[in-house]
C-alpha positions as CSV (number, residue, x, y, z in Angstrom):
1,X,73.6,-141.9,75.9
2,X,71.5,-138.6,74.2
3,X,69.8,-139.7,70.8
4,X,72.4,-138.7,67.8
5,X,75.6,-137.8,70.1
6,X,78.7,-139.8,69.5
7,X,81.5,-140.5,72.1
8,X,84.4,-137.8,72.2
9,X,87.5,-139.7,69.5
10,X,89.5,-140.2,72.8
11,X,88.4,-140.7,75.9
12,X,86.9,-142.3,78.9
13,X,83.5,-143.4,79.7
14,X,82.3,-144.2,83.4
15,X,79.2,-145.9,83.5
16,X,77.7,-146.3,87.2
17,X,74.8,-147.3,88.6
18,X,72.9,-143.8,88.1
19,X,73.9,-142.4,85.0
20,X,77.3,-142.2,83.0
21,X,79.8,-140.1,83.1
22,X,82.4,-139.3,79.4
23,X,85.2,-137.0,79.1
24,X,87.6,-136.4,76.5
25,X,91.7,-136.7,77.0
26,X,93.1,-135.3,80.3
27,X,89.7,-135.0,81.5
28,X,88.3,-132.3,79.6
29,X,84.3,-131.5,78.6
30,X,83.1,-133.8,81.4
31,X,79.2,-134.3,80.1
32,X,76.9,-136.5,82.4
33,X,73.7,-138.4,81.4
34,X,71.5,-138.4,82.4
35,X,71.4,-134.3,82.3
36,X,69.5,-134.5,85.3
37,X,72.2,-135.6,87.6
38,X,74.0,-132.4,87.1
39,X,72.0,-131.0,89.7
40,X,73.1,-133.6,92.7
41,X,76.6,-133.1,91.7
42,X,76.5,-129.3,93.2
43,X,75.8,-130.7,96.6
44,X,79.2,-133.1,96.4
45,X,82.1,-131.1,98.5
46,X,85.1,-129.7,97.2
47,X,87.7,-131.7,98.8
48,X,91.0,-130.5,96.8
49,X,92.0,-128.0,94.7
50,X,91.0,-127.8,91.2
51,X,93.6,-128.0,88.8
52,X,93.8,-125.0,86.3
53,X,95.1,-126.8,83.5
54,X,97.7,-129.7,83.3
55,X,100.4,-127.2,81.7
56,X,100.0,-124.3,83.6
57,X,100.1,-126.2,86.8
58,X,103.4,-127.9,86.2
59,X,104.9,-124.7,85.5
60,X,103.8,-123.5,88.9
61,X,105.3,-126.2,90.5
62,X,108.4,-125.9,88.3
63,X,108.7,-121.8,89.4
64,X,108.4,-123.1,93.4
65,X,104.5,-122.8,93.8
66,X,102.2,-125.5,95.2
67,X,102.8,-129.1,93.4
68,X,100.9,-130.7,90.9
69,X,97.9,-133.2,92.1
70,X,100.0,-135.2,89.6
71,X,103.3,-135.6,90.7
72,X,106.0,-137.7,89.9
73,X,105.8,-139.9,93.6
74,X,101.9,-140.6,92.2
75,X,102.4,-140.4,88.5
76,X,106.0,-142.4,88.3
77,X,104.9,-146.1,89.7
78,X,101.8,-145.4,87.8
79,X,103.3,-145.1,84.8
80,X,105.5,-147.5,85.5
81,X,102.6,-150.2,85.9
82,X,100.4,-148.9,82.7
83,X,104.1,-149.9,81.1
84,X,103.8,-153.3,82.4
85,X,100.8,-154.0,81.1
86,X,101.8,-152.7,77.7
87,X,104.8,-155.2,78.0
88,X,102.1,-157.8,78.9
89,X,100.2,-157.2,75.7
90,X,103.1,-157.5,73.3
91,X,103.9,-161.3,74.8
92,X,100.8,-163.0,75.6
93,X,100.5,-166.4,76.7
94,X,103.7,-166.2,78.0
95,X,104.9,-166.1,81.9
96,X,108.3,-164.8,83.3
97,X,110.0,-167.8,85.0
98,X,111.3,-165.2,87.7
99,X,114.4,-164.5,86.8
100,X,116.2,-161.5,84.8
């Protein structure tokens, strides 16, 4: 990480065998260290559409338009397992005997 620059509040931080990668919530202000590597990411293909926003493209796919990279057949069982593991946290040391 730069000399003097702090992590974004909330976030993610990717680190990888070349450099890092940190972005704020929902993926905004990407930054990539080393600055370098900016470079060989304009050579990586496009393969899907960019997103322009997480609010204006629900609203397209609420008025009929294209749907959202994020929709509720990809986002639902996600959610659904990040739930789980917040169940998980609030009983540790504890295991389900497999029944309701």
């Amino acid at each position: 990480m730069p000399a003097g620059r702090q992590l974004h509040s909330n976030g993610v931080l990717y680190v990888g065998t070349k450099g890092k990668l940190h972005h704020s919530s929902h993926g905004g202000m990407p930054e990539l260290w080393p600055a370098a590597l900016n470079d060989e990411t304009k050579t990586v293909p496009k393969t899907m559409a960019r997103s322009p926003g997480h609010y204006e493209e629900w609203l397209l796919a609420c008025k009929g338009g294209p749907r959202s990279v994020s929709n509720f057949d990809y986002s639902g069982p996600l959610t659904e397992v990040v739930l789980l593991g917040v169940l998980a946290l609030r009983a540790p040391g504890t295991r389900s005997n497999g029944t309701a």
